[in-house]
TORRO-939681 format. One record per residue (C-alpha): residue number from 0; residue in one letter; chain; x, z, y. Coordinates in steps of 0.2 Angstrom, whole numbers, padded with zeros to 4 digits. Example, Ala and Ser with C-alpha at 12.3 -4.5 7.8 and 13.67 -1.06 7.14 Angstrom:
% TORRO-939681
[0,"A","A",[0062,0039,-0022]]
[1,"S","A",[0068,0036,-0005]]
//
This chain:
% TORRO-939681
[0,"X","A",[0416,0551,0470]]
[1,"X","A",[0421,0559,0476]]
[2,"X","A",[0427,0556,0491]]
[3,"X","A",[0410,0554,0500]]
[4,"X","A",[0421,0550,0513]]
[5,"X","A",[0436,0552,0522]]
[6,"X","A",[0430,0555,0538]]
[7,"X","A",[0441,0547,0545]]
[8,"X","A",[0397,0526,0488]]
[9,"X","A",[0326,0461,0428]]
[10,"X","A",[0318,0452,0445]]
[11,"X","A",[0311,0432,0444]]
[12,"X","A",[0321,0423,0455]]
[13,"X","A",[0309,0414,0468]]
[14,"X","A",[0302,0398,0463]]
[15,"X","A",[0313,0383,0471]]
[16,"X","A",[0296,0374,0473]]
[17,"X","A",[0288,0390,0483]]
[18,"X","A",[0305,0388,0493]]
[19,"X","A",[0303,0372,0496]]
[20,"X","A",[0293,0370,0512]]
[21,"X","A",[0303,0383,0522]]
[22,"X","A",[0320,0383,0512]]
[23,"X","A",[0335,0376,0521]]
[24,"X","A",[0349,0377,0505]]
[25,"X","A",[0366,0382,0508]]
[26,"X","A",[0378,0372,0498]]
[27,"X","A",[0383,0386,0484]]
[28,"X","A",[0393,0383,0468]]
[29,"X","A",[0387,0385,0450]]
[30,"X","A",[0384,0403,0446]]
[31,"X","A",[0397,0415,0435]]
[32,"X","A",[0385,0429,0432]]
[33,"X","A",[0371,0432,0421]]
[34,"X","A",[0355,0432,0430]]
[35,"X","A",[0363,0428,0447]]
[36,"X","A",[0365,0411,0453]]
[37,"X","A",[0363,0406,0472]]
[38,"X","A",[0345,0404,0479]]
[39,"X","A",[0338,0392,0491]]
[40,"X","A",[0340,0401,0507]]
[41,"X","A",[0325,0401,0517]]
[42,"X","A",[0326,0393,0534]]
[43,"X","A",[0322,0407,0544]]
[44,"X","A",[0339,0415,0538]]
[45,"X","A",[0349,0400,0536]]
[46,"X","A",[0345,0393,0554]]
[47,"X","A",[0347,0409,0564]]
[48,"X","A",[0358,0411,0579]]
[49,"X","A",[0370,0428,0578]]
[50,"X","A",[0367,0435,0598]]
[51,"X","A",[0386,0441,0599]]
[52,"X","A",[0388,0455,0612]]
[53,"X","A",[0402,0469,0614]]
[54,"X","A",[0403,0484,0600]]
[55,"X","A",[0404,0496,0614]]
[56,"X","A",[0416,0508,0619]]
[57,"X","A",[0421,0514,0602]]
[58,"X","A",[0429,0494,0597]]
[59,"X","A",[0430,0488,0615]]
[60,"X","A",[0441,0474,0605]]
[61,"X","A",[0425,0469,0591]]
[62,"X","A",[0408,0457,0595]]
[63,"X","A",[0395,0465,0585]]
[64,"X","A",[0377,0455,0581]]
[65,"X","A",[0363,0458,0570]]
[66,"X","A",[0360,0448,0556]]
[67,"X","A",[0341,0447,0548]]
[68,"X","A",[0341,0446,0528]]
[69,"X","A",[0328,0447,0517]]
[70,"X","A",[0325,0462,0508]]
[71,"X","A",[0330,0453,0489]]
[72,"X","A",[0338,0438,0488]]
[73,"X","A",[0330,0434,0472]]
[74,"X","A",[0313,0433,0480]]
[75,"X","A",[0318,0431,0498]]
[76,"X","A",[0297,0426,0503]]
[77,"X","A",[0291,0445,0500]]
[78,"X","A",[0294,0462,0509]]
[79,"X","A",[0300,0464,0524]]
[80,"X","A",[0315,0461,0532]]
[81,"X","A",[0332,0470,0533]]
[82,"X","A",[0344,0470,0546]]
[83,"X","A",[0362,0467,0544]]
[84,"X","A",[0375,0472,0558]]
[85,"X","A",[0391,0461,0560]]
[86,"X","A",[0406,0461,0570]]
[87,"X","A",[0421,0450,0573]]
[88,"X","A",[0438,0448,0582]]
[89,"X","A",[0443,0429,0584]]
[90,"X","A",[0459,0424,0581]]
[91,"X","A",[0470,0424,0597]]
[92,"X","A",[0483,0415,0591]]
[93,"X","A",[0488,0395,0593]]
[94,"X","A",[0473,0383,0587]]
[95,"X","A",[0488,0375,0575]]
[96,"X","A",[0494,0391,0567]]
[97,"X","A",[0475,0399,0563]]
[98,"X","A",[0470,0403,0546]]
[99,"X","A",[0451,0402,0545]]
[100,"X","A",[0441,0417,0542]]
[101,"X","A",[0445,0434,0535]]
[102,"X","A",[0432,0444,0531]]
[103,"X","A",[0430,0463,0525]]
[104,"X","A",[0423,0477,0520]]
[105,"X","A",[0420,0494,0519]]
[106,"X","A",[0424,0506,0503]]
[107,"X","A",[0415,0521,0495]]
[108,"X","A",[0403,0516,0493]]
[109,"X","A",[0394,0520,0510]]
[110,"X","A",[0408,0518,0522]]
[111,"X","A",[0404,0507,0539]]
[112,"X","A",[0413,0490,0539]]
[113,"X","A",[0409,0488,0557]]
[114,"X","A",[0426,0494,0566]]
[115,"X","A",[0437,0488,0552]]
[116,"X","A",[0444,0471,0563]]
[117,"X","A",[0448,0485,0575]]
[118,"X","A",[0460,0493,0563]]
[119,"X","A",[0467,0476,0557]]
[120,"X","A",[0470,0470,0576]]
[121,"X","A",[0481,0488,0578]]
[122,"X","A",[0491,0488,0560]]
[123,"X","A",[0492,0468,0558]]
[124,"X","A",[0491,0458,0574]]
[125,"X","A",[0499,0443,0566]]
[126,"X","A",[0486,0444,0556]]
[127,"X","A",[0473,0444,0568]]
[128,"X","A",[0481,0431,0578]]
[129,"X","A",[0480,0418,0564]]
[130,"X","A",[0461,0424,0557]]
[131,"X","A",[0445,0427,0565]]
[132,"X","A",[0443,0446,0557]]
[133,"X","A",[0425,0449,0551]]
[134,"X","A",[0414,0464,0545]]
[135,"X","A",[0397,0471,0542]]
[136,"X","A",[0390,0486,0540]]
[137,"X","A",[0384,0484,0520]]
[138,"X","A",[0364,0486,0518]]
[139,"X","A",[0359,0503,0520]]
[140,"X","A",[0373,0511,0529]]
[141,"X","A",[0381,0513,0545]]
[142,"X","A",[0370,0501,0559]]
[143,"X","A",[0362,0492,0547]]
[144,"X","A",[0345,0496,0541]]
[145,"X","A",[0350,0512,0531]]
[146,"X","A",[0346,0523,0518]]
[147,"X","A",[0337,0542,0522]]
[148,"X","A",[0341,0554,0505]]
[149,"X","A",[0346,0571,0514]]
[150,"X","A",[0337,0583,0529]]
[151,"X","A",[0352,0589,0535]]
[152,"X","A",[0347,0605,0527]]
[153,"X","A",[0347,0598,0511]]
[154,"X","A",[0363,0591,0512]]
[155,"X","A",[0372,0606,0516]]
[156,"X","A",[0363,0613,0502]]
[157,"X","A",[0369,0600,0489]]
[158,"X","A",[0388,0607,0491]]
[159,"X","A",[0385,0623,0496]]
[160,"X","A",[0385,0633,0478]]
[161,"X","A",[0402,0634,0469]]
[162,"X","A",[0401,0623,0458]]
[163,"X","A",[0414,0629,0444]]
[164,"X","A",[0402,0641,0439]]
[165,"X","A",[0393,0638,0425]]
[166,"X","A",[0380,0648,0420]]
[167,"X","A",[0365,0645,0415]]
[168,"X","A",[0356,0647,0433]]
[169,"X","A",[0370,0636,0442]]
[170,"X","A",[0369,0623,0430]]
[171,"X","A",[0350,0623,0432]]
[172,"X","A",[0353,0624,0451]]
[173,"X","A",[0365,0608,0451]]
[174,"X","A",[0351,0598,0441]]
[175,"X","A",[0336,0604,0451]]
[176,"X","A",[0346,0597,0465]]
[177,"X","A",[0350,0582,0460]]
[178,"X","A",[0334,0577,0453]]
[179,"X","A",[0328,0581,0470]]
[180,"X","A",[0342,0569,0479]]
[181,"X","A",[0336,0556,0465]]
[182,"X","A",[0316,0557,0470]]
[183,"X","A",[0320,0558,0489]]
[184,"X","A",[0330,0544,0488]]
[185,"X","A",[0314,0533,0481]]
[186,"X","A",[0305,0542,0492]]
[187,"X","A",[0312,0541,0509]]
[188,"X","A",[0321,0523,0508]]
[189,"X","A",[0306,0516,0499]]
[190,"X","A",[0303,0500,0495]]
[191,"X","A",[0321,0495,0498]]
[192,"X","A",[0329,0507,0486]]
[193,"X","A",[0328,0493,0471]]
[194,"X","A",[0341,0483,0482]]
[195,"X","A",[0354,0491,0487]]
[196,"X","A",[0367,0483,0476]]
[197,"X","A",[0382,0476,0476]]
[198,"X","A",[0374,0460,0472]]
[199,"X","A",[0363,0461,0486]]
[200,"X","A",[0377,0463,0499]]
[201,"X","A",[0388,0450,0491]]
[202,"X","A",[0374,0438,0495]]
[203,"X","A",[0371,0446,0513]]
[204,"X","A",[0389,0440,0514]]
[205,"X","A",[0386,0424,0510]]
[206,"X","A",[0375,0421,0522]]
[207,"X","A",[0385,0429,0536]]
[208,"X","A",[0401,0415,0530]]
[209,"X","A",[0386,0403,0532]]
[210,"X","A",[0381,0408,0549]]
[211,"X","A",[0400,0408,0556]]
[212,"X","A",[0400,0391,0551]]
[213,"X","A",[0414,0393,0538]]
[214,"X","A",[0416,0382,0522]]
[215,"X","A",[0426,0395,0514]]
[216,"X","A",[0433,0414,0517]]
[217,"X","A",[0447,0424,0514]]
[218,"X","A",[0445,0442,0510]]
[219,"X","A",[0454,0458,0510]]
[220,"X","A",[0443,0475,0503]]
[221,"X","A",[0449,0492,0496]]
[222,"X","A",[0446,0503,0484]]
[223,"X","A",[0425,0501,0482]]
[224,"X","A",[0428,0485,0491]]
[225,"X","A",[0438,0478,0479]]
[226,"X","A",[0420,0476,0467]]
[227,"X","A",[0412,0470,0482]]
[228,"X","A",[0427,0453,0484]]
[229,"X","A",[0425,0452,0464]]
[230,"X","A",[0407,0450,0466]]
[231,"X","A",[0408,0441,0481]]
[232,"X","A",[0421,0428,0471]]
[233,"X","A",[0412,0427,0455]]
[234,"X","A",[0394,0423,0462]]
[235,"X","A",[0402,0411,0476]]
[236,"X","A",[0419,0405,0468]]
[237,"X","A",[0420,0389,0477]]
[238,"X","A",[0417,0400,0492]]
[239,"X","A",[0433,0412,0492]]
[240,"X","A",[0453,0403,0499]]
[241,"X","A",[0463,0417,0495]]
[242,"X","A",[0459,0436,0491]]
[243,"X","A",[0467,0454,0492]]
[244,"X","A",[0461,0468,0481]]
[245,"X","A",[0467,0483,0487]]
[246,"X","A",[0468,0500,0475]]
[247,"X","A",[0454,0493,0462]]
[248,"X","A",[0440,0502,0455]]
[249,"X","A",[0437,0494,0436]]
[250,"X","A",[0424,0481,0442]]
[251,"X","A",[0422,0473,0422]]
[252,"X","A",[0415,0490,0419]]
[253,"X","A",[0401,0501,0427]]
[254,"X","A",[0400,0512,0439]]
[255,"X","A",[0396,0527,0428]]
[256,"X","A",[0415,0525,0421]]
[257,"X","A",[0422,0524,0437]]
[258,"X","A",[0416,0541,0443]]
[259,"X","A",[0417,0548,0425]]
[260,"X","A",[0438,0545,0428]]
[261,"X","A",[0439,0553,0443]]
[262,"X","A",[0444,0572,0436]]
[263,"X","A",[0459,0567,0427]]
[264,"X","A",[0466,0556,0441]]
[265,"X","A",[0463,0567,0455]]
[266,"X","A",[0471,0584,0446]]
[267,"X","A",[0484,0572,0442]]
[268,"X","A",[0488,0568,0461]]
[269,"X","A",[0486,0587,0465]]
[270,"X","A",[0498,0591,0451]]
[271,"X","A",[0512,0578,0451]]
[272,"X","A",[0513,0575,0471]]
[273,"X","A",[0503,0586,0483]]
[274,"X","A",[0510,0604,0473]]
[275,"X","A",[0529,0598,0472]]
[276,"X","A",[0528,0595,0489]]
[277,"X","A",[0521,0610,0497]]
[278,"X","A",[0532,0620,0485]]
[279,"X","A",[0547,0608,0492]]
[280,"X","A",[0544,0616,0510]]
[281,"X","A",[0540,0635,0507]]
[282,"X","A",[0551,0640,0521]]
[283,"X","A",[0539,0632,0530]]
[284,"X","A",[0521,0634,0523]]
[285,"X","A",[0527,0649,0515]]
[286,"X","A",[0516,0645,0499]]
[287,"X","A",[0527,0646,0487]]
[288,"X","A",[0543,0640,0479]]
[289,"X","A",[0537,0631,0462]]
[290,"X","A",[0524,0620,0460]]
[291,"X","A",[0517,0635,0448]]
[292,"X","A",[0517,0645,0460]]
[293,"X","A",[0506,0635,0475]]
[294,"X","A",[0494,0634,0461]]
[295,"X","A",[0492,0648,0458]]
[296,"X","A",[0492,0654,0477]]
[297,"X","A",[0478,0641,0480]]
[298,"X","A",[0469,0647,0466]]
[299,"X","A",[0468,0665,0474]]
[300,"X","A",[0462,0658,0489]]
[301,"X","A",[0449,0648,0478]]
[302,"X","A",[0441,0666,0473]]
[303,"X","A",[0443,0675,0488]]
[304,"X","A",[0434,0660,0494]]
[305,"X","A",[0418,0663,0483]]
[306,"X","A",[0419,0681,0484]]
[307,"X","A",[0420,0681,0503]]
[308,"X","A",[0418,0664,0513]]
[309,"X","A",[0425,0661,0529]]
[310,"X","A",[0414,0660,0543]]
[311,"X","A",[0423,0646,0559]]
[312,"X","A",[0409,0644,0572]]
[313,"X","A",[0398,0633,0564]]
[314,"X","A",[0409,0630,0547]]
[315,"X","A",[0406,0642,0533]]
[316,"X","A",[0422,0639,0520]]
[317,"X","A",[0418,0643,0503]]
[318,"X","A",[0430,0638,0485]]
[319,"X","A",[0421,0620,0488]]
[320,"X","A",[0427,0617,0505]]
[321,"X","A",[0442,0622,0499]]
[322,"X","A",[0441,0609,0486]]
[323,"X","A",[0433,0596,0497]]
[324,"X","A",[0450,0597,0511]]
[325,"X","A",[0461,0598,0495]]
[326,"X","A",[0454,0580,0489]]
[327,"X","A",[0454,0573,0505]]
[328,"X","A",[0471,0576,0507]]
[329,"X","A",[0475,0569,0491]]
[330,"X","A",[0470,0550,0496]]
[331,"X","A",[0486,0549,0509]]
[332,"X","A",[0500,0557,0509]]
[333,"X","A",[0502,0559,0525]]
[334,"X","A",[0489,0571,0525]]
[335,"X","A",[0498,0584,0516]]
[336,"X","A",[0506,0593,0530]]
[337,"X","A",[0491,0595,0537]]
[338,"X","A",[0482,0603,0520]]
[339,"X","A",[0497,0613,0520]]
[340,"X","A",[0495,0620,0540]]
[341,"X","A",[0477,0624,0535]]
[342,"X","A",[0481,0633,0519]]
[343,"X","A",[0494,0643,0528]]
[344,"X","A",[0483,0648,0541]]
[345,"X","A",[0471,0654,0527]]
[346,"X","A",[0484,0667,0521]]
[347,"X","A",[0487,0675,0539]]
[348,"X","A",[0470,0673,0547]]
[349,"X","A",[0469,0688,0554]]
[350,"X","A",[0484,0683,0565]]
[351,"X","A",[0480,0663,0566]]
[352,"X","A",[0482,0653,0585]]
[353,"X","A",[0468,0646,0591]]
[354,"X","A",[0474,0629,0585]]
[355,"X","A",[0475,0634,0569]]
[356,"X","A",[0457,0642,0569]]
[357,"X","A",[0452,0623,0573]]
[358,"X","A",[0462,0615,0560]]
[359,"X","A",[0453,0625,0548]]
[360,"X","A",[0437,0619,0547]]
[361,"X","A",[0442,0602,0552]]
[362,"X","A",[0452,0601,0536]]
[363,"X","A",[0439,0607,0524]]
[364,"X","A",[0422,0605,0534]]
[365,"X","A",[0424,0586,0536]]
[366,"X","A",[0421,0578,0517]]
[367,"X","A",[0405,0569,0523]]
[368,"X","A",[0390,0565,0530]]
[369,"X","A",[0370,0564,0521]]
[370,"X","A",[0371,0546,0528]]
[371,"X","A",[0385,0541,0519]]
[372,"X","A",[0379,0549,0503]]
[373,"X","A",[0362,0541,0504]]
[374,"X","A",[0373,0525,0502]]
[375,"X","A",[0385,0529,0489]]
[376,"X","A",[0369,0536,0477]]
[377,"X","A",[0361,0523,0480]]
[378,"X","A",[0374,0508,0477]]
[379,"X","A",[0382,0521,0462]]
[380,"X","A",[0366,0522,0453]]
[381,"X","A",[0360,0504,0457]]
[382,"X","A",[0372,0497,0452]]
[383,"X","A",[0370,0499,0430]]
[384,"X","A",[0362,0509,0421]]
[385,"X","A",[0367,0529,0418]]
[386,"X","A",[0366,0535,0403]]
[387,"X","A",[0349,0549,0406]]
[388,"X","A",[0354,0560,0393]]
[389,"X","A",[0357,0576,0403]]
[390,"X","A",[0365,0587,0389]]
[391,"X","A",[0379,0575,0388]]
[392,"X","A",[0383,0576,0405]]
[393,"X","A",[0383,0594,0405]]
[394,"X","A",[0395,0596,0389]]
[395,"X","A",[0404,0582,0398]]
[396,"X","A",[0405,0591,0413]]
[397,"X","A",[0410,0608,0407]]
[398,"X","A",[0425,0600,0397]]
[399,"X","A",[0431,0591,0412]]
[400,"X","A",[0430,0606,0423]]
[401,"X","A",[0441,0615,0412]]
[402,"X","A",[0453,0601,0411]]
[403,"X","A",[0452,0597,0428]]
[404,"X","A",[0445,0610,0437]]
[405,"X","A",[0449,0600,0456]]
[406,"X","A",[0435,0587,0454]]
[407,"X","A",[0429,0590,0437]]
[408,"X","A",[0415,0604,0444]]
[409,"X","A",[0407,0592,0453]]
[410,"X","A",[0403,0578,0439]]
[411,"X","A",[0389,0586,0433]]
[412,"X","A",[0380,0585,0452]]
[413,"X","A",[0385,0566,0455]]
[414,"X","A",[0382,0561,0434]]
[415,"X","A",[0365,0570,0434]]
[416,"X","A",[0357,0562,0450]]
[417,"X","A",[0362,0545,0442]]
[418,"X","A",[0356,0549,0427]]
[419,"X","A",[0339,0555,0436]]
[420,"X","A",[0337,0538,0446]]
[421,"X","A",[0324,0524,0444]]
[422,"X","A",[0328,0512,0431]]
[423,"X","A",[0339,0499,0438]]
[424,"X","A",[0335,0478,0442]]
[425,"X","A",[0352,0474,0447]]
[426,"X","A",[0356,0459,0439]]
[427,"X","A",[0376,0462,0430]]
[428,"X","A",[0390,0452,0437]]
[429,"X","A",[0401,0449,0423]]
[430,"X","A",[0419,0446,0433]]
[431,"X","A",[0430,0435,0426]]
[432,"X","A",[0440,0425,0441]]
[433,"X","A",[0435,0409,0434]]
[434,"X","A",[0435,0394,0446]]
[435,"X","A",[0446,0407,0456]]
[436,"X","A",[0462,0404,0467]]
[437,"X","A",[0475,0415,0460]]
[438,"X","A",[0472,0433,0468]]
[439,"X","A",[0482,0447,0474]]
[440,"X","A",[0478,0467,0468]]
[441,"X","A",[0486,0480,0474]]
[442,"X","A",[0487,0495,0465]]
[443,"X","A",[0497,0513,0465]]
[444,"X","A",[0503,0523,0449]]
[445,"X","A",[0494,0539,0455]]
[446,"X","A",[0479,0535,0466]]
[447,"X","A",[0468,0550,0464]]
[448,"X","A",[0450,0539,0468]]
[449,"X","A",[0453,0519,0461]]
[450,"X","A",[0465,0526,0447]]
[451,"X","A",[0477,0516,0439]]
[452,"X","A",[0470,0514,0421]]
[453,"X","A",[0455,0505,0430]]
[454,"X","A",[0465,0495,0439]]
[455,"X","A",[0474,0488,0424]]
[456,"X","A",[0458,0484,0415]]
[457,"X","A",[0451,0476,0431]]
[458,"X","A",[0466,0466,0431]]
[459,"X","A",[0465,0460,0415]]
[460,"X","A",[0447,0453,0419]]
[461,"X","A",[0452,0444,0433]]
[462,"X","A",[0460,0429,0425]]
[463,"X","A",[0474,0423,0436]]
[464,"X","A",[0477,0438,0447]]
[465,"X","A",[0494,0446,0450]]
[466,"X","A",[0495,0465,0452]]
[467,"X","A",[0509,0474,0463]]
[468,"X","A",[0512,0491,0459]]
[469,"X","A",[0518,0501,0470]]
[470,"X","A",[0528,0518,0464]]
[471,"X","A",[0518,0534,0470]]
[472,"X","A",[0502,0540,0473]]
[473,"X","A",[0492,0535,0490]]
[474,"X","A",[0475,0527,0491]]
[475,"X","A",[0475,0510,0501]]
[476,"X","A",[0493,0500,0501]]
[477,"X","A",[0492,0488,0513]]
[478,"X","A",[0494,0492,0532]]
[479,"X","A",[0501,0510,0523]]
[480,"X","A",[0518,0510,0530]]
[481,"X","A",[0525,0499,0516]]
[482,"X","A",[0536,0483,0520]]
[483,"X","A",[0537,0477,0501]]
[484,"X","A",[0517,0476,0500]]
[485,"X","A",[0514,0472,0517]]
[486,"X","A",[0526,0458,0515]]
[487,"X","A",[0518,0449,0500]]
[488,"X","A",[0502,0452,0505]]
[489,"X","A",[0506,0442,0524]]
[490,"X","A",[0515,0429,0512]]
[491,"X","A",[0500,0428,0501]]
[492,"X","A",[0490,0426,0519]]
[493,"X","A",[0499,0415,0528]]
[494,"X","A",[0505,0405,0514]]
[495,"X","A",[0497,0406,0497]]
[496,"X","A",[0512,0411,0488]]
[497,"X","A",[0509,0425,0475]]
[498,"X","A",[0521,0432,0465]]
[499,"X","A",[0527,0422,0449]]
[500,"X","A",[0523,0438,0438]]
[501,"X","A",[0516,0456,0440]]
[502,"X","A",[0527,0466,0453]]
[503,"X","A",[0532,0483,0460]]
[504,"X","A",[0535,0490,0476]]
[505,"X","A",[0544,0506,0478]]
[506,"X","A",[0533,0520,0487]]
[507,"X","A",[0536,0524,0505]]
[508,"X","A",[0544,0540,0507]]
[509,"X","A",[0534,0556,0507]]
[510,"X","A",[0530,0562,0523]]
[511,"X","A",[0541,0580,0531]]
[512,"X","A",[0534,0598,0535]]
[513,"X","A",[0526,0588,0551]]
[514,"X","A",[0512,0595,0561]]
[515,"X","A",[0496,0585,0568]]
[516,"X","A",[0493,0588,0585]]
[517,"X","A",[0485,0604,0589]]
[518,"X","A",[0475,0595,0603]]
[519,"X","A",[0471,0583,0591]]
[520,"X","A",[0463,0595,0579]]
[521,"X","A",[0454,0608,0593]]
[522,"X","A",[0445,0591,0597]]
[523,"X","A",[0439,0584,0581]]
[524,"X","A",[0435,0601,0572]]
//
């Protein structure tokens, strides 16, 4: 949902004899999805030639080119174009020890996949000496041709109102404004609304594979990008030599459960980690000694908050910013000491340093941009069909925010633009893994965002795959500090040696009372 981001979402097939003149077909493999089977890829697409320049400054590592796509894959002769950006690092290691291709993507979603390799490079270099390591921008976000919801205005105004109030003028407010993010999206992006899907993109991947000149792929993804590798596998089966799934959304189901499981797992991850924690280092934070008793001192903070927001430069701090730094923090533990540093510079402002006055709105003025937005509403509401009965999602919404009052408040704002979208084409992708290598998920006991229940049920769905659970609460396993999942994952990589069974991997240890670098923070806040 809810993170937006972590700064740090029935069409004809074309006629194969209207294709024929100008169609160049891709070897594809029979199709495992209703409604979904490979095209003939017209030549235009099939024969282009990727014009592979530097990424710029901010991946001085990466290649970047732009791919061309059609708009919809099932009738790839109408509307216009789309563009697609891509990037690679080639493998630098020995020509004999060299894996193929690895390609990834981005979560939310409406994250940008483009500086991904980047990261891999850093965190797994024998990785990126054995693989070329590839990435997109998915349609609609990032450098590719993107989707417009938001003025910048509007945006601010989406998240602006507290949204645990609920009377009958806020509720009315939250709807009126997500009626207006659902017709502005139609409005603004247009004609390519319809098709930003999962099950576009998995085919604007299939192309690129083509395009790099690579029979088959490997592929890593994380928490929305594991649906988008499911996809990818289940469309293009024959396609896929060994995948990592990385803290899984439930891809059997749709996106409206997804979201709707959000509440309880993200309270859950405030309550059993991030609390303890900060109640473990009051002589630090000076917060408070139980777990009770930081919950309760957040919660005062909370309604002093709404009663008087904090004003920092440009940043106004209300109860949701304080909610929206609080669920940020909750994807990595090693982002509790700095929630905590911010919180603690809340209860003495009158006498906060200057860094501390730059922490602040970095911490909980940060939770995302309109852009990324645009593509997660877009893809979330794409992708199936949302129940439009706006009653239920307000009785559902009230109970949740009760329940879980971290998250919960916002359900009704996300369920109720869903539920106010055009009725979706997206053919369904019913995930199964068959004609699948055996494939690797990834998947922690408390992750606040791709929770674990979901990741059981996707693993059951995914015939053949093995599922490493790891013992604590962060979002995202691999590359996380952890030597027993980094160590199967490279051995899955390298090798293709899964485990025999189901495993688990011991959390890594929870990070001390440590502080980010004040520079650090003046500079990004």
């Amino acid at each position: 949902m809810f993170r937006l981001s972590m700064r740090r979402r029935a069409l004809p097939a074309a006629s194969a004899v209207a294709l024929a003149a100008i169609a160049a077909v891709l070897p594809a493999p029979a199709a495992r999805a209703s409604g979904t089977g490979p095209a003939p890829v017209p030549a235009r697409y099939a024969h282009q030639r990727l014009n592979w320049h530097p990424c710029g400054d901010e991946w001085p590592a990466l290649e970047c080119a732009t791919m061309a796509a059609p708009r919809d894959w099932h009738r790839p002769g109408t509307g216009p174009d789309i563009s697609v950006e891509v990037s690679r690092h080639l493998a630098t290691g020995p020509a004999a020890e060299r894996r193929g291709v690895l390609m990834t993507a981005a979560g939310g979603p409406g994250g940008t996949g483009l500086g991904r390799p980047a990261g891999i490079v850093k965190d797994a270099p024998r990785v990126a000496a054995a693989y070329d390591v590839v990435s997109f921008d998915q349609r609609g976000a990032g450098r590719s041709t993107p989707a417009h919801c938001q003025t910048p205005a509007e945006f601010e105004d989406f998240y602006a109102h507290d949204l645990r109030d609920r009377s009958p003028a806020a509720i009315q407010g939250v709807l009126d404004r997500s009626r207006a993010m659902a017709e502005n999206c139609q409005r603004r992006t247009g004609g390519l609304l319809p098709y930003l899907t999962t099950e576009q993109t998995v085919r604007d991947m299939d192309l690129y594979r083509s395009l790099l000149g690579a029979e088959k792929i490997s592929y890593y993804g994380g928490s929305y990008a594991t649906k988008v590798g499911a996809y990818y596998a289940t469309v293009f089966p024959q396609r896929v030599r060994r995948a990592v799934l990385d803290s899984n959304i439930d891809f059997t189901a749709g996106m409206d459960q997804w979201v709707a499981g959000q509440p309880r797992s993200f309270q859950r991850r405030f309550e059993q980690d991030f609390l303890p924690w900060l109640a473990k280092y009051d002589s630090v934070y000076h917060y408070g000694r139980t777990a009770a008793e930081v919950r309760a001192n957040w919660e005062a903070r909370r309604r002093a908050l709404h009663d008087r927001p904090l004003t920092v430069g440009a940043s106004v701090i209300g109860p949701n910013q304080l909610d929206n730094g609080t669920i940020q923090a909750a994807y990595k533990a090693s982002g509790f000491p700095t929630l905590a540093r911010a919180l603690a510079a809340l209860e003495h402002w009158d006498t906060a340093t200057a860094d501390e006055r730059a922490l602040v709105p970095y911490v909980f003025d940060s939770y995302q941009s309109k852009e990324f937005a645009a593509e997660f509403f877009s893809v979330t509401c794409n992708d199936n069909e949302w129940s439009h009965d706006i009653g239920r999602w307000v009785e559902r919404s009230a109970r949740d925010a009760r329940e879980y009052p971290l998250v919960g408040p916002r359900e009704l704002a996300y369920a109720a633009t869903c539920a106010y979208w055009p009725k979706t084409t997206a053919p369904q992708v019913n995930v199964t893994g068959e004609g699948l290598p055996p494939t690797l998920m990834l998947n922690s006991l408390r992750d606040p965002a791709t929770y674990y229940e979901g990741a059981l049920a996707a693993h059951r769905g995914l015939r053949g795959s093995r599922l490493v659970t790891v013992e604590g609460g962060d979002h995202g396993q691999y590359m996380n500090g952890n030597p027993c999942v980094d160590s199967l994952v490279e051995k899955y990589l390298f090798d293709g040696d899964l485990p025999a069974h189901d495993t688990t991997c011991p959390a890594p240890p929870l990070p001390g009372p440590s502080e980010i670098s004040p520079r650090s923070a003046a500079t990004r806040a």
